[in-house]
C-alpha positions as CSV (number, residue, x, y, z in Angstrom):
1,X,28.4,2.1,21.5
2,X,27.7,5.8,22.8
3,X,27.1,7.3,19.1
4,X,24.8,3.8,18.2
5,X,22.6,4.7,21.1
6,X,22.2,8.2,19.8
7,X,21.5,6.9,16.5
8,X,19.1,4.5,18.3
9,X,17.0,7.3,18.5
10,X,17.5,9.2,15.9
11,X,15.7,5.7,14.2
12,X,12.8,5.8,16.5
13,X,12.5,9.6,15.7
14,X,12.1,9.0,11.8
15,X,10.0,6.2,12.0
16,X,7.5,8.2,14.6
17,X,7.5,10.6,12.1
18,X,7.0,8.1,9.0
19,X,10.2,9.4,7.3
20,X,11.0,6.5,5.4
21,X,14.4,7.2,3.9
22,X,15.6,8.4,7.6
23,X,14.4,5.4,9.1
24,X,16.2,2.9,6.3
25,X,19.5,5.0,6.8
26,X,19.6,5.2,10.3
27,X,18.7,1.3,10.3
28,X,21.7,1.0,8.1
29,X,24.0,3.2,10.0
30,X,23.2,1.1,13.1
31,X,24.3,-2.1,11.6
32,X,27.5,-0.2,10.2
33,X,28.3,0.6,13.5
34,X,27.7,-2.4,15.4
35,X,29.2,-4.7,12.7
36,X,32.0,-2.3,13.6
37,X,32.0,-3.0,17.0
38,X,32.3,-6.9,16.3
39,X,34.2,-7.0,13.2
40,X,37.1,-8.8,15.4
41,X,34.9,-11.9,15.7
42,X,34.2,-12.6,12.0
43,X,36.9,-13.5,9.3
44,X,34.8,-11.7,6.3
45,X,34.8,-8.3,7.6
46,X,32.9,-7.5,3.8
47,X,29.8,-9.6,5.4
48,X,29.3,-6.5,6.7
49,X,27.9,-4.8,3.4
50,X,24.8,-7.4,3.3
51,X,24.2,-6.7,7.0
52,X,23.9,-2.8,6.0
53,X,21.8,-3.2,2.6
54,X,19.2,-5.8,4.8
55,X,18.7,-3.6,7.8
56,X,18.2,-0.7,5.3
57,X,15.6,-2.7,3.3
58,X,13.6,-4.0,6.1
59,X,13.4,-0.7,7.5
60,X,12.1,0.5,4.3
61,X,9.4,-2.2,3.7
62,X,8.2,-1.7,7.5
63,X,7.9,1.9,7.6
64,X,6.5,2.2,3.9
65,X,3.8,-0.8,5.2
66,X,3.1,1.5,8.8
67,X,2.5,4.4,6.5
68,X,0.2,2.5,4.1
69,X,-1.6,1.2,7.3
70,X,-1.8,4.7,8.9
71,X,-3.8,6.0,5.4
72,X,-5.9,3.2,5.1
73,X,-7.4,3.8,8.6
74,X,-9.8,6.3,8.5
């Protein structure tokens, strides 16, 4: 849970600094790591790979939408 919090920020970072790719793959690597940290509990351990590709895609569409609001304010 130590390294997820580090990577916590490492999100926040990227999105502050509208880096869109960053921000998906830290989103990803933070569900990685805490579908890691309760694999235990599920019998599927592969519903872990539509976890990763969803936090990755939201990410994407709400950073790519922040930056579309940021250049549409003028």
């Amino acid at each position: 849970m130590f390294i997820t919090d580090i990577v916590h920020t490492l999100l926040i970072k990227a999105i502050q600094n509208d880096r869109i790719i960053a921000s998906s793959i830290w989103a990803s690597v933070i569900t990685f790591l805490s579908g890691v940290a309760i694999i235990s509990y599920t019998n599927n351990n592969l519903m872990i790979i539509p976890a990763v590709l969803g936090a990755f895609a939201g990410t994407y569409v709400s950073v790519k939408f922040k930056l579309h609001e940021k250049i549409w304010r003028i």
